[in-house]
C-alpha positions in Angstrom: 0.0 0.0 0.0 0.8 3.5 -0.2 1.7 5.9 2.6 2.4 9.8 2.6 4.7 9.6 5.1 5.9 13.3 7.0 9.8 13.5 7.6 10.8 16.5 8.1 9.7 19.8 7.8 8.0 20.4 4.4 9.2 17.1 3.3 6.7 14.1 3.0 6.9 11.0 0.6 4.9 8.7 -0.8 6.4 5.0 0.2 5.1 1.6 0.1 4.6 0.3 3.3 3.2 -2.7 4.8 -0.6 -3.3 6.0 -1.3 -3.2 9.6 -3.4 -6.2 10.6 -5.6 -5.3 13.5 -5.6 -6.6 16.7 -8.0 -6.8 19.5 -10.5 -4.4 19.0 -8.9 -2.7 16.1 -10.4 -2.3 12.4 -8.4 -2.0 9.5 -10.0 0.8 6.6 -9.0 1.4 3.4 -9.2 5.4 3.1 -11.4 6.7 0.5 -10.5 10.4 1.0 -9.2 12.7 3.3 -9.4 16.5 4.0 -6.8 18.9 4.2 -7.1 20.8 8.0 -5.3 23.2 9.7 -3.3 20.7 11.7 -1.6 19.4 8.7 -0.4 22.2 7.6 1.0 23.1 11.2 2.8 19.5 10.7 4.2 20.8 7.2 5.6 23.5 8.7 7.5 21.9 11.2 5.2 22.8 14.1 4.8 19.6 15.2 7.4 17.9 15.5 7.1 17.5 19.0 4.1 14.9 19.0 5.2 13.1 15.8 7.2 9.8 15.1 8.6 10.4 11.6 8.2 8.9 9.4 4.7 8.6 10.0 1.3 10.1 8.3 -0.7 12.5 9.2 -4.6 13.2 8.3 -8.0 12.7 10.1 -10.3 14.4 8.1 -11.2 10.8 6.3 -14.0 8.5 4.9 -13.2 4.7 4.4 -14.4 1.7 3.7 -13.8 -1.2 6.6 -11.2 -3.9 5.0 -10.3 -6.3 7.9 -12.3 -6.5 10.9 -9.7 -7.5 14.3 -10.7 -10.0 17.2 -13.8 -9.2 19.2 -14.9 -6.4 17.2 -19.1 -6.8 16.8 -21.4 -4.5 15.3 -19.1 -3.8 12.1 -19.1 -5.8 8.8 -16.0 -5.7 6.2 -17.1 -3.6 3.5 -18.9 -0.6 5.7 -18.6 2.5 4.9 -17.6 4.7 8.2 -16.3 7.6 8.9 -13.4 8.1 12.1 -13.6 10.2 15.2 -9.9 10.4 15.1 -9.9 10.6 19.7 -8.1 7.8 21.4 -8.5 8.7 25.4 -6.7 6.7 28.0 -10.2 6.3 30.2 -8.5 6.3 33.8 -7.4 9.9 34.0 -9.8 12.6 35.6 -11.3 14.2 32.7 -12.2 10.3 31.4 -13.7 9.6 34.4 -15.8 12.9 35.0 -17.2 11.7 31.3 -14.8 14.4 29.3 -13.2 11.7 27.4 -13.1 14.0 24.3 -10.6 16.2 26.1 -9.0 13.8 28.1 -5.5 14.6 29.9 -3.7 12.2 28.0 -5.7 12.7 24.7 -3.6 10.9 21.6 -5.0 12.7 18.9 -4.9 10.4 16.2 -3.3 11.5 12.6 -0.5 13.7 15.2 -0.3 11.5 18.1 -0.3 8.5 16.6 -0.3 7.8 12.2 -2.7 9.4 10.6 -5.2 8.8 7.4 -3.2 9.8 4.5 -2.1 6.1 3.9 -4.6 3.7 1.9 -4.6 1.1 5.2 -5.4 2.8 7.8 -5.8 0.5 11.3 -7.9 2.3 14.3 -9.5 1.1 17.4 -13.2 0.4 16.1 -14.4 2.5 18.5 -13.7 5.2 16.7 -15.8 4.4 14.0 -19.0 6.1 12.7 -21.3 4.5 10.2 -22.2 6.2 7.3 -25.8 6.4 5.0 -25.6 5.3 1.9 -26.5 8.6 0.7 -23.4 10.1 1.4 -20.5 10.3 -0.7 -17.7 9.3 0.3 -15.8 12.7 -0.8 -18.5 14.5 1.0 -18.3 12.0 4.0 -14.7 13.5 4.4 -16.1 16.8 5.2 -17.8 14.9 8.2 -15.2 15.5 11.0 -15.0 19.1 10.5 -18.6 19.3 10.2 -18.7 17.1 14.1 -16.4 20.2 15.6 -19.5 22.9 13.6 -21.6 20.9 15.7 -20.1 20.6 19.1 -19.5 24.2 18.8 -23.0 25.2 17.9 -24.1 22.8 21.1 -22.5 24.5 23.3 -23.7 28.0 22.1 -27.0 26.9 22.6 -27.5 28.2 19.3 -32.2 28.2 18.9 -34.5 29.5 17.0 -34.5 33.2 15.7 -31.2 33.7 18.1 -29.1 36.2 15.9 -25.7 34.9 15.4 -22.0 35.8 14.7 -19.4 34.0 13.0 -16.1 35.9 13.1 -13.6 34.0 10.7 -15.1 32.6 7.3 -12.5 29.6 6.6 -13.7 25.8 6.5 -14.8 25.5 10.2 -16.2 29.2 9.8 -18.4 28.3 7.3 -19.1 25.2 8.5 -20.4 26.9 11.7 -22.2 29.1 10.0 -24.3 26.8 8.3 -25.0 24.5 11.5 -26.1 27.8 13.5 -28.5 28.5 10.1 -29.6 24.4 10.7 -30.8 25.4 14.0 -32.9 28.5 13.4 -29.9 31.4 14.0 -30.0 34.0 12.0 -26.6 34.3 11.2 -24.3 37.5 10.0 -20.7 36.0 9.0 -18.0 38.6 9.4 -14.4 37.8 7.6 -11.5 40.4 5.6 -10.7 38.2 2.9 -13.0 39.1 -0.5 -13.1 36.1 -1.6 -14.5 34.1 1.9 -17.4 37.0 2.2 -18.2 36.1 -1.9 -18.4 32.3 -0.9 -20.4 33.1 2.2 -22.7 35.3 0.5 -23.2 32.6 -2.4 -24.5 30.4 0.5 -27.4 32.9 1.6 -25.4 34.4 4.2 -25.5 38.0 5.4 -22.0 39.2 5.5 -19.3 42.2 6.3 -15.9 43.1 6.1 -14.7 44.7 9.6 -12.2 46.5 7.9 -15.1 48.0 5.6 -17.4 48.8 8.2 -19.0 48.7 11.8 -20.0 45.1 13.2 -21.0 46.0 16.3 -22.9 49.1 14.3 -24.1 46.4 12.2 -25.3 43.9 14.9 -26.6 46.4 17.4 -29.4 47.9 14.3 -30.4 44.1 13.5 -31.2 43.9 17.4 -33.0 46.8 18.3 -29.8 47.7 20.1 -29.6 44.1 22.0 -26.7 42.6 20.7 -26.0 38.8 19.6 -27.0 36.4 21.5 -24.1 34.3 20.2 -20.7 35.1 18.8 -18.5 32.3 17.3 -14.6 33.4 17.4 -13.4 31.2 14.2 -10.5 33.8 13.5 -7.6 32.9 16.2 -6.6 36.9 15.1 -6.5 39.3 17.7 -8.7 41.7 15.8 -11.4 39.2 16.2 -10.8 38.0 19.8 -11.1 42.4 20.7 -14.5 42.0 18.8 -15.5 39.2 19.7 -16.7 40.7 23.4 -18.1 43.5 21.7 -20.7 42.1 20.1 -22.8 39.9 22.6 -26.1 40.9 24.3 -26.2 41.3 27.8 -26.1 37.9 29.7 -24.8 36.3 25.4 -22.1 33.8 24.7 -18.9 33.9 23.3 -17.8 30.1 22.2 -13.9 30.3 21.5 -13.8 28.0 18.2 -10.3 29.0 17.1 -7.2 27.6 18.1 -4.9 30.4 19.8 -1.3 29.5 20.2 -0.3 32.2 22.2 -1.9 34.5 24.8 -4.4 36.9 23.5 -5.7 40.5 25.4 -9.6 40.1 25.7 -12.2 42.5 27.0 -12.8 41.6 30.1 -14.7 44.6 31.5 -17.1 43.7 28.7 -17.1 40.6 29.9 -18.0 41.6 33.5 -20.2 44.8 32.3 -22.7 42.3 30.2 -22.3 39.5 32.2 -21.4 37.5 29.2 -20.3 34.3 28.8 -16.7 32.5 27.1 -16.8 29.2 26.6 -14.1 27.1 25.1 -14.8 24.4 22.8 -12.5 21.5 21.7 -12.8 18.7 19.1 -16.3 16.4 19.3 -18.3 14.2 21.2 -19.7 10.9 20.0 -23.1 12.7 19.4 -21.8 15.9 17.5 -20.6 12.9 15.1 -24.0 11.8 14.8 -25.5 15.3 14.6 -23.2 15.5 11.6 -23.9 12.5 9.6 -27.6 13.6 9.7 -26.7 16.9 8.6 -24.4 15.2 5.7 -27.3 12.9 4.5 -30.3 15.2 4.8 -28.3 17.4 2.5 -24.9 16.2 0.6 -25.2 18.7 -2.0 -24.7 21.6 0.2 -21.5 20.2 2.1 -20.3 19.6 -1.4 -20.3 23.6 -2.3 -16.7 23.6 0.6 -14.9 20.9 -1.2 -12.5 23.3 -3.9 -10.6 20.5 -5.1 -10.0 16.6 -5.2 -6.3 16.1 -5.5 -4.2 12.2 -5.8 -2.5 11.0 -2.3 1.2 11.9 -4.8 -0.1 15.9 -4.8 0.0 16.1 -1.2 3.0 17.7 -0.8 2.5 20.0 -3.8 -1.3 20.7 -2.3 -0.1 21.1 1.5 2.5 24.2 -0.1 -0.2 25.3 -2.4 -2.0 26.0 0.4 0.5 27.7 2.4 1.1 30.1 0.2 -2.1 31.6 0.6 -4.6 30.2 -1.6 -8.4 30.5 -1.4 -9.3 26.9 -1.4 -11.7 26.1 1.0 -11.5 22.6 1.3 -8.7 20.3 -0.2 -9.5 16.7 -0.3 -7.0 14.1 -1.2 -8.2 10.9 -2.8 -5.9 8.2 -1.5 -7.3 4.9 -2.2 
Protein backbone atom coordinates (compact mmCIF):
# COMPACT_ATOMS: atom_id res chain seq x y z
CA UNK A 1 0.00 0.00 0.00
CA UNK A 2 0.76 3.53 -0.23
CA UNK A 3 1.68 5.90 2.63
CA UNK A 4 2.36 9.76 2.56
CA UNK A 5 4.68 9.64 5.09
CA UNK A 6 5.89 13.25 7.02
CA UNK A 7 9.76 13.47 7.55
CA UNK A 8 10.78 16.54 8.10
CA UNK A 9 9.74 19.80 7.83
CA UNK A 10 8.03 20.42 4.40
CA UNK A 11 9.20 17.09 3.33
CA UNK A 12 6.69 14.15 2.99
CA UNK A 13 6.92 11.04 0.62
CA UNK A 14 4.95 8.75 -0.77
CA UNK A 15 6.35 4.96 0.17
CA UNK A 16 5.08 1.60 0.12
CA UNK A 17 4.60 0.34 3.26
CA UNK A 18 3.20 -2.72 4.79
CA UNK A 19 -0.60 -3.29 6.05
CA UNK A 20 -1.35 -3.18 9.56
CA UNK A 21 -3.37 -6.19 10.60
CA UNK A 22 -5.56 -5.34 13.54
CA UNK A 23 -5.60 -6.57 16.73
CA UNK A 24 -8.01 -6.76 19.53
CA UNK A 25 -10.53 -4.44 19.00
CA UNK A 26 -8.91 -2.66 16.05
CA UNK A 27 -10.43 -2.31 12.44
CA UNK A 28 -8.39 -1.99 9.52
CA UNK A 29 -9.96 0.83 6.62
CA UNK A 30 -8.97 1.41 3.36
CA UNK A 31 -9.23 5.38 3.14
CA UNK A 32 -11.35 6.69 0.46
CA UNK A 33 -10.52 10.35 0.98
CA UNK A 34 -9.16 12.72 3.31
CA UNK A 35 -9.41 16.55 3.99
CA UNK A 36 -6.80 18.87 4.22
CA UNK A 37 -7.14 20.80 8.05
CA UNK A 38 -5.29 23.24 9.68
CA UNK A 39 -3.31 20.68 11.74
CA UNK A 40 -1.56 19.42 8.70
CA UNK A 41 -0.39 22.18 7.55
CA UNK A 42 1.01 23.06 11.22
CA UNK A 43 2.77 19.49 10.71
CA UNK A 44 4.23 20.77 7.21
CA UNK A 45 5.58 23.47 8.65
CA UNK A 46 7.48 21.94 11.17
CA UNK A 47 5.18 22.83 14.12
CA UNK A 48 4.77 19.59 15.20
CA UNK A 49 7.45 17.93 15.45
CA UNK A 50 7.06 17.48 18.99
CA UNK A 51 4.06 14.94 18.95
CA UNK A 52 5.22 13.09 15.76
CA UNK A 53 7.17 9.84 15.14
CA UNK A 54 8.62 10.42 11.61
CA UNK A 55 8.23 8.92 9.42
CA UNK A 56 4.66 8.60 10.00
CA UNK A 57 1.27 10.12 8.26
CA UNK A 58 -0.66 12.47 9.20
CA UNK A 59 -4.59 13.22 8.28
CA UNK A 60 -8.04 12.69 10.13
CA UNK A 61 -10.29 14.37 8.11
CA UNK A 62 -11.20 10.79 6.32
CA UNK A 63 -13.95 8.49 4.92
CA UNK A 64 -13.22 4.72 4.36
CA UNK A 65 -14.39 1.66 3.71
CA UNK A 66 -13.76 -1.19 6.62
CA UNK A 67 -11.17 -3.92 4.96
CA UNK A 68 -10.34 -6.25 7.94
CA UNK A 69 -12.27 -6.54 10.88
CA UNK A 70 -9.72 -7.47 14.35
CA UNK A 71 -10.71 -9.99 17.19
CA UNK A 72 -13.82 -9.20 19.25
CA UNK A 73 -14.94 -6.43 17.21
CA UNK A 74 -19.06 -6.77 16.78
CA UNK A 75 -21.38 -4.45 15.31
CA UNK A 76 -19.07 -3.81 12.12
CA UNK A 77 -19.14 -5.77 8.75
CA UNK A 78 -16.02 -5.67 6.24
CA UNK A 79 -17.12 -3.57 3.51
CA UNK A 80 -18.92 -0.60 5.70
CA UNK A 81 -18.61 2.53 4.91
CA UNK A 82 -17.60 4.70 8.24
CA UNK A 83 -16.29 7.58 8.93
CA UNK A 84 -13.37 8.05 12.12
CA UNK A 85 -13.64 10.19 15.21
CA UNK A 86 -9.86 10.38 15.11
CA UNK A 87 -9.85 10.61 19.71
CA UNK A 88 -8.07 7.81 21.43
CA UNK A 89 -8.49 8.66 25.37
CA UNK A 90 -6.67 6.71 27.96
CA UNK A 91 -10.23 6.28 30.23
CA UNK A 92 -8.50 6.31 33.85
CA UNK A 93 -7.41 9.89 34.00
CA UNK A 94 -9.77 12.61 35.58
CA UNK A 95 -11.28 14.25 32.72
CA UNK A 96 -12.18 10.31 31.40
CA UNK A 97 -13.68 9.55 34.38
CA UNK A 98 -15.85 12.89 35.03
CA UNK A 99 -17.17 11.73 31.31
CA UNK A 100 -14.77 14.41 29.25
CA UNK A 101 -13.19 11.71 27.42
CA UNK A 102 -13.10 13.95 24.26
CA UNK A 103 -10.61 16.25 26.14
CA UNK A 104 -8.95 13.78 28.15
CA UNK A 105 -5.54 14.65 29.93
CA UNK A 106 -3.65 12.16 28.01
CA UNK A 107 -5.68 12.73 24.71
CA UNK A 108 -3.62 10.89 21.63
CA UNK A 109 -5.03 12.70 18.94
CA UNK A 110 -4.86 10.39 16.16
CA UNK A 111 -3.28 11.49 12.64
CA UNK A 112 -0.53 13.71 15.25
CA UNK A 113 -0.35 11.47 18.09
CA UNK A 114 -0.30 8.51 16.56
CA UNK A 115 -0.32 7.84 12.19
CA UNK A 116 -2.72 9.38 10.63
CA UNK A 117 -5.18 8.84 7.40
CA UNK A 118 -3.18 9.80 4.48
CA UNK A 119 -2.07 6.08 3.89
CA UNK A 120 -4.63 3.66 1.88
CA UNK A 121 -4.60 1.08 5.20
CA UNK A 122 -5.43 2.85 7.84
CA UNK A 123 -5.80 0.55 11.28
CA UNK A 124 -7.87 2.27 14.28
CA UNK A 125 -9.55 1.07 17.41
CA UNK A 126 -13.22 0.38 16.10
CA UNK A 127 -14.44 2.48 18.55
CA UNK A 128 -13.70 5.18 16.75
CA UNK A 129 -15.76 4.43 13.99
CA UNK A 130 -19.04 6.06 12.70
CA UNK A 131 -21.33 4.49 10.16
CA UNK A 132 -22.23 6.19 7.28
CA UNK A 133 -25.79 6.42 5.03
CA UNK A 134 -25.61 5.35 1.94
CA UNK A 135 -26.54 8.62 0.68
CA UNK A 136 -23.44 10.10 1.37
CA UNK A 137 -20.53 10.34 -0.69
CA UNK A 138 -17.74 9.31 0.30
CA UNK A 139 -15.83 12.72 -0.76
CA UNK A 140 -18.54 14.54 0.96
CA UNK A 141 -18.27 11.96 4.02
CA UNK A 142 -14.75 13.45 4.44
CA UNK A 143 -16.14 16.79 5.18
CA UNK A 144 -17.81 14.91 8.20
CA UNK A 145 -15.19 15.50 10.98
CA UNK A 146 -15.00 19.11 10.54
CA UNK A 147 -18.57 19.30 10.23
CA UNK A 148 -18.73 17.06 14.14
CA UNK A 149 -16.41 20.23 15.58
CA UNK A 150 -19.51 22.89 13.64
CA UNK A 151 -21.57 20.90 15.65
CA UNK A 152 -20.09 20.63 19.14
CA UNK A 153 -19.54 24.23 18.79
CA UNK A 154 -23.00 25.22 17.91
CA UNK A 155 -24.12 22.85 21.12
CA UNK A 156 -22.50 24.50 23.32
CA UNK A 157 -23.70 27.97 22.13
CA UNK A 158 -27.01 26.89 22.57
CA UNK A 159 -27.47 28.15 19.27
CA UNK A 160 -32.21 28.19 18.88
CA UNK A 161 -34.50 29.53 16.97
CA UNK A 162 -34.51 33.16 15.67
CA UNK A 163 -31.17 33.71 18.14
CA UNK A 164 -29.14 36.24 15.91
CA UNK A 165 -25.71 34.87 15.38
CA UNK A 166 -21.96 35.81 14.71
CA UNK A 167 -19.36 34.00 13.01
CA UNK A 168 -16.05 35.86 13.10
CA UNK A 169 -13.57 33.99 10.66
CA UNK A 170 -15.10 32.56 7.27
CA UNK A 171 -12.55 29.63 6.64
CA UNK A 172 -13.71 25.82 6.52
CA UNK A 173 -14.77 25.48 10.22
CA UNK A 174 -16.20 29.21 9.82
CA UNK A 175 -18.38 28.27 7.33
CA UNK A 176 -19.13 25.19 8.54
CA UNK A 177 -20.40 26.92 11.74
CA UNK A 178 -22.16 29.06 10.01
CA UNK A 179 -24.25 26.75 8.35
CA UNK A 180 -25.02 24.47 11.55
CA UNK A 181 -26.06 27.83 13.51
CA UNK A 182 -28.48 28.45 10.11
CA UNK A 183 -29.59 24.45 10.73
CA UNK A 184 -30.80 25.43 14.02
CA UNK A 185 -32.86 28.48 13.40
CA UNK A 186 -29.92 31.37 13.98
CA UNK A 187 -29.99 33.98 12.00
CA UNK A 188 -26.61 34.30 11.22
CA UNK A 189 -24.29 37.51 9.97
CA UNK A 190 -20.69 36.02 8.96
CA UNK A 191 -18.01 38.65 9.41
CA UNK A 192 -14.44 37.85 7.57
CA UNK A 193 -11.55 40.44 5.56
CA UNK A 194 -10.73 38.19 2.93
CA UNK A 195 -12.97 39.09 -0.54
CA UNK A 196 -13.14 36.09 -1.64
CA UNK A 197 -14.51 34.10 1.86
CA UNK A 198 -17.36 36.95 2.15
CA UNK A 199 -18.17 36.08 -1.94
CA UNK A 200 -18.38 32.35 -0.89
CA UNK A 201 -20.44 33.13 2.25
CA UNK A 202 -22.73 35.30 0.47
CA UNK A 203 -23.16 32.57 -2.45
CA UNK A 204 -24.48 30.39 0.46
CA UNK A 205 -27.45 32.92 1.61
CA UNK A 206 -25.35 34.43 4.22
CA UNK A 207 -25.52 38.01 5.35
CA UNK A 208 -21.98 39.24 5.52
CA UNK A 209 -19.31 42.24 6.26
CA UNK A 210 -15.94 43.10 6.12
CA UNK A 211 -14.72 44.66 9.60
CA UNK A 212 -12.15 46.51 7.91
CA UNK A 213 -15.05 47.95 5.56
CA UNK A 214 -17.42 48.81 8.23
CA UNK A 215 -18.96 48.74 11.80
CA UNK A 216 -19.98 45.08 13.22
CA UNK A 217 -20.96 46.00 16.33
CA UNK A 218 -22.94 49.11 14.27
CA UNK A 219 -24.11 46.37 12.20
CA UNK A 220 -25.25 43.87 14.90
CA UNK A 221 -26.64 46.43 17.37
CA UNK A 222 -29.43 47.87 14.34
CA UNK A 223 -30.39 44.06 13.53
CA UNK A 224 -31.24 43.94 17.36
CA UNK A 225 -33.00 46.76 18.32
CA UNK A 226 -29.80 47.71 20.10
CA UNK A 227 -29.61 44.05 22.02
CA UNK A 228 -26.66 42.60 20.70
CA UNK A 229 -25.97 38.81 19.56
CA UNK A 230 -27.04 36.44 21.52
CA UNK A 231 -24.10 34.34 20.23
CA UNK A 232 -20.72 35.14 18.77
CA UNK A 233 -18.47 32.29 17.27
CA UNK A 234 -14.62 33.35 17.44
CA UNK A 235 -13.37 31.19 14.23
CA UNK A 236 -10.55 33.78 13.53
CA UNK A 237 -7.58 32.91 16.15
CA UNK A 238 -6.59 36.93 15.07
CA UNK A 239 -6.53 39.30 17.74
CA UNK A 240 -8.72 41.69 15.83
CA UNK A 241 -11.41 39.24 16.18
CA UNK A 242 -10.81 38.00 19.80
CA UNK A 243 -11.10 42.39 20.67
CA UNK A 244 -14.50 42.00 18.84
CA UNK A 245 -15.50 39.19 19.67
CA UNK A 246 -16.73 40.75 23.36
CA UNK A 247 -18.05 43.55 21.69
CA UNK A 248 -20.71 42.12 20.14
CA UNK A 249 -22.84 39.94 22.59
CA UNK A 250 -26.09 40.89 24.27
CA UNK A 251 -26.19 41.27 27.82
CA UNK A 252 -26.09 37.87 29.74
CA UNK A 253 -24.81 36.30 25.40
CA UNK A 254 -22.14 33.83 24.74
CA UNK A 255 -18.92 33.89 23.30
CA UNK A 256 -17.80 30.05 22.17
CA UNK A 257 -13.89 30.33 21.46
CA UNK A 258 -13.80 27.95 18.24
CA UNK A 259 -10.27 29.01 17.06
CA UNK A 260 -7.25 27.59 18.08
CA UNK A 261 -4.89 30.36 19.83
CA UNK A 262 -1.34 29.46 20.19
CA UNK A 263 -0.27 32.19 22.17
CA UNK A 264 -1.92 34.49 24.78
CA UNK A 265 -4.44 36.87 23.50
CA UNK A 266 -5.70 40.53 25.35
CA UNK A 267 -9.65 40.15 25.70
CA UNK A 268 -12.21 42.55 27.03
CA UNK A 269 -12.77 41.58 30.11
CA UNK A 270 -14.70 44.64 31.47
CA UNK A 271 -17.11 43.72 28.65
CA UNK A 272 -17.06 40.60 29.91
CA UNK A 273 -17.95 41.60 33.54
CA UNK A 274 -20.16 44.82 32.34
CA UNK A 275 -22.72 42.32 30.25
CA UNK A 276 -22.26 39.46 32.23
CA UNK A 277 -21.41 37.55 29.24
CA UNK A 278 -20.33 34.26 28.77
CA UNK A 279 -16.71 32.54 27.10
CA UNK A 280 -16.76 29.20 26.60
CA UNK A 281 -14.12 27.12 25.07
CA UNK A 282 -14.79 24.42 22.78
CA UNK A 283 -12.54 21.48 21.67
CA UNK A 284 -12.82 18.71 19.15
CA UNK A 285 -16.28 16.42 19.31
CA UNK A 286 -18.34 14.23 21.21
CA UNK A 287 -19.66 10.90 20.03
CA UNK A 288 -23.13 12.69 19.44
CA UNK A 289 -21.81 15.87 17.46
CA UNK A 290 -20.56 12.95 15.06
CA UNK A 291 -23.99 11.76 14.81
CA UNK A 292 -25.47 15.27 14.59
CA UNK A 293 -23.19 15.50 11.56
CA UNK A 294 -23.89 12.54 9.60
CA UNK A 295 -27.59 13.58 9.74
CA UNK A 296 -26.72 16.92 8.57
CA UNK A 297 -24.41 15.19 5.68
CA UNK A 298 -27.28 12.85 4.48
CA UNK A 299 -30.25 15.19 4.79
CA UNK A 300 -28.35 17.38 2.49
CA UNK A 301 -24.89 16.24 0.64
CA UNK A 302 -25.23 18.74 -1.98
CA UNK A 303 -24.67 21.59 0.19
CA UNK A 304 -21.48 20.19 2.15
CA UNK A 305 -20.28 19.55 -1.42
CA UNK A 306 -20.32 23.55 -2.33
CA UNK A 307 -16.73 23.60 0.61
CA UNK A 308 -14.94 20.89 -1.23
CA UNK A 309 -12.46 23.29 -3.88
CA UNK A 310 -10.56 20.51 -5.14
CA UNK A 311 -10.04 16.58 -5.25
CA UNK A 312 -6.26 16.07 -5.51
CA UNK A 313 -4.25 12.19 -5.79
CA UNK A 314 -2.47 11.04 -2.31
CA UNK A 315 1.24 11.91 -4.84
CA UNK A 316 -0.05 15.86 -4.79
CA UNK A 317 0.03 16.06 -1.21
CA UNK A 318 2.95 17.71 -0.79
CA UNK A 319 2.48 19.98 -3.78
CA UNK A 320 -1.25 20.68 -2.27
CA UNK A 321 -0.06 21.12 1.45
CA UNK A 322 2.52 24.19 -0.12
CA UNK A 323 -0.17 25.29 -2.42
CA UNK A 324 -2.02 25.96 0.44
CA UNK A 325 0.45 27.66 2.44
CA UNK A 326 1.14 30.10 0.18
CA UNK A 327 -2.11 31.63 0.60
CA UNK A 328 -4.63 30.24 -1.59
CA UNK A 329 -8.44 30.52 -1.37
CA UNK A 330 -9.30 26.89 -1.40
CA UNK A 331 -11.68 26.12 0.98
CA UNK A 332 -11.49 22.60 1.26
CA UNK A 333 -8.69 20.31 -0.24
CA UNK A 334 -9.50 16.68 -0.32
CA UNK A 335 -7.04 14.10 -1.16
CA UNK A 336 -8.24 10.94 -2.82
CA UNK A 337 -5.86 8.23 -1.54
CA UNK A 338 -7.29 4.92 -2.22
Amino acid sequence: MKAANYYIKENIRIDDCPPITPGPGQVRLQIAYCGICGSDLHAWHGKMDHRLKPPQPVGHECSAEIAELGPGVKGLEIGQRVVVRPLDPCNTCPACKAGHSHICQKLKFMGLDTPGAFQQSWTVPAHTLHKLPRNVPLDVAALIEPLAVACHDVRLGEVKKDDYVVVIGAGPIGMLVAMVARAAGGRVLVAEVNPARLRFAADLGFETIDPNGADVAERVEKATATAGADIVFEVSGSQAGISLMTKLPRTRGRVVMVAIVSEPKAVDLFRVFWRELRIIGARVYEPQDFEKAISIASADPASLAKLITSRRPLEELPAALHDLSQGTNDMKVLIKVS
